[in-house]
N, C-alpha and C positions, 0 to 999 in steps of 0.2 A: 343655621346660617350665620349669627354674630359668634359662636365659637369659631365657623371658620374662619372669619375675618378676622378677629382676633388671633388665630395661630398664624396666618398669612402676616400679620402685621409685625408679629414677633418674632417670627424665622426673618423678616428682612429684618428688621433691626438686628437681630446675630448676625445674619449675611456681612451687614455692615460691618459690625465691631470685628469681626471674624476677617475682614478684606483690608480693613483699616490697618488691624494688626501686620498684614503680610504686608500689607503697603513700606509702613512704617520701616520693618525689619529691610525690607527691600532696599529703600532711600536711603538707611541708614548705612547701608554696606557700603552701595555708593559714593555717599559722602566721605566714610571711612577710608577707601578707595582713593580717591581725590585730594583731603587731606595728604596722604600717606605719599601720592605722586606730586604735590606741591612741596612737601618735607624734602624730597629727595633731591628735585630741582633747586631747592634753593642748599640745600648741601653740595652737591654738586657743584655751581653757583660757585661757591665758596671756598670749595676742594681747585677748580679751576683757577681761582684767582692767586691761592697760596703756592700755587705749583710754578705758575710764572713767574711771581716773586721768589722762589726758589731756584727757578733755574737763570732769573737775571744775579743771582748773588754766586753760583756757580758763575755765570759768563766772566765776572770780577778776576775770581781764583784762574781761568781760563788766559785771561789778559794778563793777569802776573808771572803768568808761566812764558806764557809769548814771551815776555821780555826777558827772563833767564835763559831761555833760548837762544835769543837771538844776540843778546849783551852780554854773555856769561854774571858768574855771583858776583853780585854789587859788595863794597864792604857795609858797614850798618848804617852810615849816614844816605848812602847810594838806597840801601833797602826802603829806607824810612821815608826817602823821600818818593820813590816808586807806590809805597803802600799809603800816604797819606792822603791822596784824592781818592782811592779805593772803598778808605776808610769813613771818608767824613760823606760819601755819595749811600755807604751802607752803613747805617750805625748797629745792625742787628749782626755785623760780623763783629764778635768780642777779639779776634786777635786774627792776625796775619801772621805767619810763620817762615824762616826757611829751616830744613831739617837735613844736616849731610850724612852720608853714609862715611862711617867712619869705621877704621879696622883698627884693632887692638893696639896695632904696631903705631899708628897715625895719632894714638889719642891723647898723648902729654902734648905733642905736637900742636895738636887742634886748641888745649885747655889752655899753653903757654900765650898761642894767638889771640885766641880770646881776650886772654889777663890784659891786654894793649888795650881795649876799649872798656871792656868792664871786669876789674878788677874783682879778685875772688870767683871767675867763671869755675863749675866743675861740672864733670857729668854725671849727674845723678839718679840715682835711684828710690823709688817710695816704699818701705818695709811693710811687714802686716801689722804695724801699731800707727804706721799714718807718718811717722816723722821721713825728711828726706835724705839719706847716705850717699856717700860715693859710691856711684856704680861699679858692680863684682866683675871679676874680668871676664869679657864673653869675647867671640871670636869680631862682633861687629856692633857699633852703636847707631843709634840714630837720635844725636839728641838735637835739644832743640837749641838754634846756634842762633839767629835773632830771631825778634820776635816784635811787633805792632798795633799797638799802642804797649811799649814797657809799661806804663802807670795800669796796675791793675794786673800787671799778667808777669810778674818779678818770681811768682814761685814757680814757672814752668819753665824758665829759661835753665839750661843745662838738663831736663827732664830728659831720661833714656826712653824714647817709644818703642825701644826691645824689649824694655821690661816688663812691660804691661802686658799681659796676653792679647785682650781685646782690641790693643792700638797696633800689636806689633801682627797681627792676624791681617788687619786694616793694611798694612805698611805694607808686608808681603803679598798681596794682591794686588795694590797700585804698580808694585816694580814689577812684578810677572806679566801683569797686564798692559802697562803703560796708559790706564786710562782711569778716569777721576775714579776714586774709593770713597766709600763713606764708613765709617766706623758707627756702630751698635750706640744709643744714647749715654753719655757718658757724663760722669759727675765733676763738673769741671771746675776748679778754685782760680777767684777771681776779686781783688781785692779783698782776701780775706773770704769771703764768702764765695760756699759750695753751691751753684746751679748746674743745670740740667743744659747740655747741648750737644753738639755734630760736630765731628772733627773731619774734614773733610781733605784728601790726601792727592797731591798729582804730579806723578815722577819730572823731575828733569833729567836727561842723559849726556854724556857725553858727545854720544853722535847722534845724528840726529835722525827720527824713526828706525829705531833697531827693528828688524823682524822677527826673528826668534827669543821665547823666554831667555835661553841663556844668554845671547846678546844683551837682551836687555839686563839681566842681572851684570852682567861685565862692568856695562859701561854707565850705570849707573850714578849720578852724583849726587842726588837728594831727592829732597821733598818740596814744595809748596803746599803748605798745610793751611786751611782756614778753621778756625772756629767759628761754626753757626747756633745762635738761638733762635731756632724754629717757630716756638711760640710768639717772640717778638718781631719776626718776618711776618706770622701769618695776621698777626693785630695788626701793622704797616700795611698789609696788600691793598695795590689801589681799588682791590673789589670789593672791600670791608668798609662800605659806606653804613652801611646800620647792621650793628648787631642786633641777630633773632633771636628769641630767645628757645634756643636746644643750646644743649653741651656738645662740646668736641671733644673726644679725644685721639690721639696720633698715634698709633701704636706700628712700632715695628715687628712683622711677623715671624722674621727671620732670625730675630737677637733672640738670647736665654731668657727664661720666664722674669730674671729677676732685672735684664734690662730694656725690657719690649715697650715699656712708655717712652716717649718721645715729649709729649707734652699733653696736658689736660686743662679746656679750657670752661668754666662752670660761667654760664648771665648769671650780673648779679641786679638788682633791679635798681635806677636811680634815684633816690631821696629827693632828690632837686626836683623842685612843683614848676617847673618850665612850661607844662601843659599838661590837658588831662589826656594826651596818648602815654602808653607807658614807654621809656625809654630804658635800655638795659645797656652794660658795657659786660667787659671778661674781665674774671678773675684767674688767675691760674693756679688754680687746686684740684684736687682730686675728688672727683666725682663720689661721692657714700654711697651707700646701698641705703642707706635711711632718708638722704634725700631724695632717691630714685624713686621711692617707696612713695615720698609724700607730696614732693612738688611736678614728677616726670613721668610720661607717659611710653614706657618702657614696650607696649605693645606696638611702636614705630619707630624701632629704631633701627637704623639703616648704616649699612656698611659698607664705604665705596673707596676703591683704589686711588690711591692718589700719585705714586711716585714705585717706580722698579729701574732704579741705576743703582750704580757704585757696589755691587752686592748686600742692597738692602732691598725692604716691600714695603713699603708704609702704606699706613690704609686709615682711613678716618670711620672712627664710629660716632655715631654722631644720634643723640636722645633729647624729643623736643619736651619740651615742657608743658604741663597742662595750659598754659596759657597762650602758647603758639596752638595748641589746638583748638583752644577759645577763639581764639581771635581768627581762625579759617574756617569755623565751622558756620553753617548756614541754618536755618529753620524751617527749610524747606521736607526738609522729614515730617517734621511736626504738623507744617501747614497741608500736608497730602492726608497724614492722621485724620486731622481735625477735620478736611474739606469731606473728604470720605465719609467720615461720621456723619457731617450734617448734610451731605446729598442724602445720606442712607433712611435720616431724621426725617427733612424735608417730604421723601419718596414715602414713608412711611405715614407723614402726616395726610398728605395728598391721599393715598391709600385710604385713607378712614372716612375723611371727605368724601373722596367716591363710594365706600360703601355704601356711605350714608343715603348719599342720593341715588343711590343705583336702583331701588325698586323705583321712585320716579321715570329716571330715565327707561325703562322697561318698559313701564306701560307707553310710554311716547313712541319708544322703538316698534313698538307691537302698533301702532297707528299709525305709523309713517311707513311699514312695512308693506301696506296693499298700497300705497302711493309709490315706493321705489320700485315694486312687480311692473306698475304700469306705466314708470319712465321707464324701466331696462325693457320694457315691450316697444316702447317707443325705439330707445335707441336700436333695437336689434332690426326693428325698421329702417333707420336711416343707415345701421351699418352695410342694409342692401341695397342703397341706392348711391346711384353715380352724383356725386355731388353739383358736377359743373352742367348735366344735362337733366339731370332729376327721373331720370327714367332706373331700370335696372339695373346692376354692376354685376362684375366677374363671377362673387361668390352669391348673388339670386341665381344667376345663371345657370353654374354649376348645381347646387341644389333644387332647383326648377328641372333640370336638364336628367338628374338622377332619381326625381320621384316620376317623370312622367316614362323614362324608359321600365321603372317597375309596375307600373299602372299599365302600360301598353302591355309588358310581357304576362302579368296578371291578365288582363281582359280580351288580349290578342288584338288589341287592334291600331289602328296604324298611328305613325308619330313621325313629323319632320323637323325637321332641323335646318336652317339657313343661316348660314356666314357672309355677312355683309362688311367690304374693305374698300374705303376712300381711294380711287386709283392717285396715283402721281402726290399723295400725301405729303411728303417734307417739301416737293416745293410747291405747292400751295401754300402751306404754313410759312415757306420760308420768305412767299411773297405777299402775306396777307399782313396788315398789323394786328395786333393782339384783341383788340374787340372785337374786331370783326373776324378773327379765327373762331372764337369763344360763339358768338351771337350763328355761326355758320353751321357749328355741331349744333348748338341747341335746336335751330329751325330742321334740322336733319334727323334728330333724335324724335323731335315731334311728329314728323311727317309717319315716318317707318315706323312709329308705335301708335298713329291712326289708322295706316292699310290694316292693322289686325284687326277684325271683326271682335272675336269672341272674346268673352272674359280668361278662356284659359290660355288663348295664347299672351305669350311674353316676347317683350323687346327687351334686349341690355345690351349696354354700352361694355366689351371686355378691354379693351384697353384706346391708346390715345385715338387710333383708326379705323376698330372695327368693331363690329356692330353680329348681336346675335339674336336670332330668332326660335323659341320652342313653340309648336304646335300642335297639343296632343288631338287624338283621332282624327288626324287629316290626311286626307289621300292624293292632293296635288300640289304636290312640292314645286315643283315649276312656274306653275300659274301662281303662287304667292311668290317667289324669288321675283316673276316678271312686274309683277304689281311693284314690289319695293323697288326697283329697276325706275319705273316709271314715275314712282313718286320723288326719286332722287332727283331726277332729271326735270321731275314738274315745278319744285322749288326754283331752277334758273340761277343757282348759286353760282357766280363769278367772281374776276379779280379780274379785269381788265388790262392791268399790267402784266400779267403774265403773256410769254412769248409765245406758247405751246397751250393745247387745249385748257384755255383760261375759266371753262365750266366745271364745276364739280361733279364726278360724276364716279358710280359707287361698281367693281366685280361683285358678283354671287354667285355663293354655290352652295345649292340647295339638296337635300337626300330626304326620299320618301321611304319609309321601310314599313312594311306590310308584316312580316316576321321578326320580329324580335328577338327569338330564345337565340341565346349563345354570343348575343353583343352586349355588349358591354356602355353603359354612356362613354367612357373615353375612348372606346371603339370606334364609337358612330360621330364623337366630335372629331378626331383625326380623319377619319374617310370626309366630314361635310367638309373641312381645313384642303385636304387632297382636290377636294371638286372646285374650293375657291382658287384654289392655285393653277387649273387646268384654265381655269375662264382667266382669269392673269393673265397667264402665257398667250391667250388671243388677241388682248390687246386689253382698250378701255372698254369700258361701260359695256362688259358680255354676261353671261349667266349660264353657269351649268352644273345640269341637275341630272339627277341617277333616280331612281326608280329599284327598289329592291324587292321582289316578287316574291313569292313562296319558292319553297326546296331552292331560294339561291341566286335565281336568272335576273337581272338587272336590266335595264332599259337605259340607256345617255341620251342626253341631248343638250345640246349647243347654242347657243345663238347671242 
């Protein structure tokens, strides 16, 4: 017996660590899960807010076209002064541009105009060693004819955008399409120094909304070109109230492998002991595969679209850092571990406990045992009695009613039955008050279970109105229906206020059956039911009883 409880005590403690485990794994996915769907919102978040500061710096380039439009080409003091509130409202746009389309035959023409404002103007072009030449002669140029803010952007003024594959690709899709272009990320020299940005392209024409490509080739007269840095847009966005710490990066889908960055932005963590939360800013570098390795959690990193115009796709790939998982992760995995275990501990200690005591409580149980036989005898007592009359109920009745029709058909001898029902019932009730309904059955219930002489007949109450009687070997059914008739009526129960027969007063209908074999108790309870309903239908306070003889023949009678 203590090995069993010993192997009982040690399978639950495995149960446990065995539940604990899946628990744990369970919670943990979870969480995983959750993390993983807070990462993406708050990239999202983030992707959302860069794209409207993106496309308010597009509305810019949109409003400077309006006005070539509608004003035709300013000369450069007219330009500069159109682009300088553009400029100082966006500092992330590095240059404003205008770009003409210029044909071979037009282009001393163009460089002589030029020389009136800035002297030494040419069109040029970039070799494959990086230095700038006079452009070779091609059928068309588009160089760059002013440009805003000069300070800073002196080496792209005269720049040929036919020369360049990737800009002149850019160009020829703005003028076929008439609608803003964006060029591939491109390495742009600016004060001496080469960064990374968007050259953004949007025709002006002659007439105004050509419909056909070749229309629009015809009538063609430039460019509006912006230069954007992306990465300084997206550090500006009024969304970029606190940096999280994941990496970004921007990559365009659509450009060659060697210019699909757009920008890469790395948290780098603050120095400054301002508080003990940690606070991060952006650097913009390129993300390692050695920092990926050691500081970022590369299994949540998430890829979400952010921009599909100009014929580009940009998309942000975006990897949080161990420490953004720190700081979302909860303990609540742990805490279901841990609760588990020590329910499983707990249940186990308790376990041992009761072994312990268990042969005590045995012998107890084994002496309380002939004490709860003879409460459940008790109670199976009172579950056969009518509570509110204390006589017999539905189910004495029925089992009274079904051992005496087997005793009868065993010993062949006679047995009746009487169904006794309160005539005019709901309104008595309805006109009685509640004690005195209650005090009216009881004195009723008493009477009708006096008239029976012997011990084996039974009274019981079957439901709120009617009243049953079994009578095993009795041969005058009639003469006890009359009896209980009399005794109802000897009680003198009234209600005074009543309009209509204000006495209580009880139908019966009573069956004597001499032969049994072939009925049934629910047989013989539906025929004595039949006989009460026949004395019903004659009015109040009647009785009628049947008499069932041998081979069948039956006797009524009424009254």
């Amino acid at each position: 017996m203590k090995r069993q409880r010993l192997t009982f005590i040690g399978l639950l403690l495995f149960a446990g660590l065995l539940l604990s485990i899946v628990m744990l794994l369970f919670f943990s996915h979870l969480e995983t899960r959750r993390i993983q769907q807070e990462f993406e919102s708050d990239v999202t978040e983030a992707s959302h807010a860069f794209i409207q500061a993106m496309n308010s710096h597009f509305e810019a380039l949109y409003t400077l076209q309006l006005n070539l439009d509608t004003n035709g080409i300013p000369d450069a003091q007219g330009f500069a002064a159109l682009t300088d509130k553009i400029l100082a409202r966006f500092p992330a746009i590095t240059a404003l541009e205008w770009i003409p389309e210029v044909d071979q035959a037009d282009r001393a023409r163009l460089e002589q105009r030029a020389n009136e404002w800035l002297p030494g103007y040419v069109i040029t072009e970039q070799v494959a060693s990086g230095e700038r030449v006079a452009a070779s002669e091609r059928a068309v140029y588009y160089p760059v004819y002013y440009v805003e803010p000069v300070t800073g952007n002196e080496a792209v003024i005269g720049y040929d955008m036919g020369s360049h594959s990737l800009r002149f690709e850019a160009v020829q899709r703005a003028r076929d399409t008439g609608q803003l272009q964006l060029t591939v990320p491109l390495q742009l020299q600016r004060n001496d120094v080469t960064a990374q940005g968007i050259l953004s392209l949007l025709p002006v024409y002659e007439f105004p909304e050509p419909m056909s490509e070749a229309e629009r080739q015809d009538s063609l007269l430039g460019f509006v070109a912006g230069v954007f840095n992306p990465a300084q847009i997206f550090l500006s966005s009024p969304g970029l109230t606190q940096v999280k710490p994941f990496a970004l990066t921007l990559i365009d889908t659509l450009a060659p492998q060697s210019n699909k960055w757009v920008f890469s932005l790395v948290p780098v963590l603050d120095t400054r002991p301002v508080s003990q939360q940690r606070h991060y800013h952006y650097s913009q570098k390129m993300l390692t595969q050695e920092a990926i390795s050691r500081e970022y959690a590369p299994d949540y990193r998430y890829v979400h679209q952010v921009l599909s115009k100009g014929g580009r796709r940009w998309v942000i790939e975006a990897t949080p850092m161990q420490d953004y998982i720190r700081q979302h992760q909860s303990s609540t995995p742990w805490w279901v571990f841990w609760g588990v275990n020590a329910f499983f501990a707990v249940a186990a200690l308790v376990s041992f406990f009761v072994f312990q005591r268990g042969q005590q409580y045995l012998d107890t149980l084994n002496q309380q045992h002939d004490r709860l036989l003879a409460v459940n005898e008790k109670l199976e007592r009172m579950s056969l009695i009518d509570p509110l009359t204390g006589i017999a109920n539905q189910r004495a009745f029925e089992e009274s009613l079904d051992k005496a029709v087997r005793v009868a058909r065993r010993e062949q001898s006679p047995l009746v039955v009487v169904l006794i029902q309160i005539d005019d019932y709901a309104h008595f009730v309805s006109q009685c008050p509640q004690d005195m309904y209650e005090s009216s059955l009881r004195m009723l219930a008493n009477e009708l279970g006096r008239t029976l002489k012997r011990p084996a007949d039974m009274m019981a109450r079957l439901d709120d109105d009617r009243f049953a009687a079994v009578l095993p070997n009795t041969n005058n059914g009639e003469v006890v229906a009359r009896h209980l008739r009399t005794a109802a009526e000897r009680l003198n129960l009234a209600n005074t206020e009543m309009s209509a027969n204000p006495y209580l007063t009880v139908s019966v209908g009573a069956i004597t059956v001499f032969d049994i074999k072939g009925i049934t108790a629910e047989t013989l309870f539906h025929q004595t039911e039949a006989l009460l309903y026949q004395a019903q239908q004659e009015g109040f306070n009647k009785v009628s009883a049947e008499v069932r003889q041998q081979q069948a023949s039956t006797e009524k009678a009424l009254s």
